[in-house]
C-alpha positions in Angstrom: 89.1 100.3 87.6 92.2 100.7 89.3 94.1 97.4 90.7 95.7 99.4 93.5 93.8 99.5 96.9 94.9 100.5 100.6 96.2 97.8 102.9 93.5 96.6 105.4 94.7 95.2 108.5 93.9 91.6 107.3 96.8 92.3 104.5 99.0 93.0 107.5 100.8 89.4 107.4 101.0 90.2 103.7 102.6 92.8 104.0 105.4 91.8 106.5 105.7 89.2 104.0 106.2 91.6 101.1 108.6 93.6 103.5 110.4 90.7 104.1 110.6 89.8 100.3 112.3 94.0 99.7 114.8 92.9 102.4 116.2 89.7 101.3 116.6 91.6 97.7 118.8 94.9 99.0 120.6 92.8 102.2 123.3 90.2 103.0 121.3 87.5 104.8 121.3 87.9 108.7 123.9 85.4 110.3 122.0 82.2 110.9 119.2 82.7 108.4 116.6 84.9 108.1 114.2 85.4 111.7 110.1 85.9 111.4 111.0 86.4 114.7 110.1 89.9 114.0 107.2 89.5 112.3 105.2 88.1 115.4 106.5 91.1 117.3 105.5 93.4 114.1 101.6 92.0 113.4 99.7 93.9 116.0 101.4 97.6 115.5 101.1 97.1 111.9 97.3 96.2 112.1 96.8 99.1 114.3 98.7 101.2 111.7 96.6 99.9 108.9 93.5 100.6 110.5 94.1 104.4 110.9 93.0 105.8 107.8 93.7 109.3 108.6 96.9 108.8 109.9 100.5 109.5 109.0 101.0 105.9 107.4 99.6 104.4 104.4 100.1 101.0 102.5 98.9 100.4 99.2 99.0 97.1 97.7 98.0 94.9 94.5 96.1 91.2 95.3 98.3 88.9 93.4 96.2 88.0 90.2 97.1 83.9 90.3 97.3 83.3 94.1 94.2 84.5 96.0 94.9 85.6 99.6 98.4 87.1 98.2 99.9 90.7 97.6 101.4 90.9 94.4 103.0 94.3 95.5 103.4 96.7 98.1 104.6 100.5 98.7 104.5 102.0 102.2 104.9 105.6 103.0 105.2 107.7 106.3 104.5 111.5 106.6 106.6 113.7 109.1 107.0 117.1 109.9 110.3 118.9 110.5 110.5 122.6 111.0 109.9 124.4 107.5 112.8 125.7 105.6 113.1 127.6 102.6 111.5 125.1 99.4 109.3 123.6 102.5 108.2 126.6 104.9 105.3 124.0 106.1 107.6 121.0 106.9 106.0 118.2 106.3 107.7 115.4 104.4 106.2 111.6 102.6 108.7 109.1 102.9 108.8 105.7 100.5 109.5 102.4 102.3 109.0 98.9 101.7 108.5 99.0 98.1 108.6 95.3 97.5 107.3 93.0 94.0 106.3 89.3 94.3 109.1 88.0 92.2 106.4 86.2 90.3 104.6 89.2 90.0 107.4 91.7 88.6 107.5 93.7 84.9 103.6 94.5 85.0 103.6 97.9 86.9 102.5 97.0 89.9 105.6 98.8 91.4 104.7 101.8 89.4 100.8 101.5 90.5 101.1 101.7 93.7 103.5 104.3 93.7 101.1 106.2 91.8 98.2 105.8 94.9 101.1 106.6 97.2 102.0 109.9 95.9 99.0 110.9 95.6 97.9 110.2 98.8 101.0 112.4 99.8 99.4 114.8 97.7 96.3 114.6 99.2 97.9 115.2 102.7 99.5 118.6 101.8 103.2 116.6 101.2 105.8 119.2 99.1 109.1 116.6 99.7 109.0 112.7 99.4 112.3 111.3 100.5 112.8 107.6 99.3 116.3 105.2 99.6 116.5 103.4 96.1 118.4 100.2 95.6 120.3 100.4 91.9 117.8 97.8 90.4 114.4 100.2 91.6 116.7 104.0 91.0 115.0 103.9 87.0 111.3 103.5 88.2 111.6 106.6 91.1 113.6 108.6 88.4 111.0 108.4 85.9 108.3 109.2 88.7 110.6 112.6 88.8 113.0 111.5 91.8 116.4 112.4 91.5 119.6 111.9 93.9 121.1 113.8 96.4 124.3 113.2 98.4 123.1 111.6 101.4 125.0 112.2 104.5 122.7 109.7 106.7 124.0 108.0 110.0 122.5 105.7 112.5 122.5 105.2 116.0 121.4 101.7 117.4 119.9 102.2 120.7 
């Protein structure tokens, strides 16, 4: 039996929680501390998400083994479509967010688990491309999944 299940909407505090944990592991703290601001303002969308289970967003998660109510570990993907090019004539693309690891939880595979669930629920959906942004400490776990780099030219517009 598999310990990897999808996110429910009652694992959707957990998961901002999780999110939050990835965040404060790849960022320079926010002046004046970290905000949950955010995560009041995040809860409902992300239950409404959650409860679509034939839409283009999927969570799966591990239930912490020693701390009941908790998520030991979390991966989140989207699925988009762009207009098909050559390698992808259908366009449609997974991409990985939010992979985040209890730090009490870390070195048993949960990572790896639910990365597993999430690619195959890619898979599932007709996915050819999953895009993912690694940090240096996660880059061995995607590469060993069959991930490898590409020059990314990315930018960003705050509107």
């Amino acid at each position: 039996m598999s310990l990897v299940r999808r996110a429910l909407p009652e694992d959707a505090a957990e998961v901002l929680r999780l999110r939050q944990v990835m965040i404060d592991s790849t960022s320079s703290p926010s002046p004046g501390g970290p905000s949950a601001d955010w995560h009041a303002e995040s809860l409902p969308t992300l239950r409404e998400r959650l409860a679509e289970p034939d839409g283009d967003f999927a969570a799966f998660v591990v239930d912490h083994p020693d701390r009941p109510g908790t998520l030991a570990a979390l991966v989140v993907g989207t699925i988009e479509y762009r207009i098909g090019r050559a390698g992808n004539p259908r366009g449609i693309i997974g991409f990985v967010f939010s992979v985040a690891t209890d730090p009490d939880a870390r070195r048993r595979g949960y990572a790896r688990a639910c990365m597993d669930a999430l690619l195959a629920w890619f898979r599932t959906r007709g996915v050819a491309q999953v895009h993912l942004t690694a940090s240096a400490d996660a880059a061995p776990l995607y590469s060993s999944l069959g991930f490898k780099p590409k020059p990314d030219p990315l930018m960003e517009l705050l509107l």
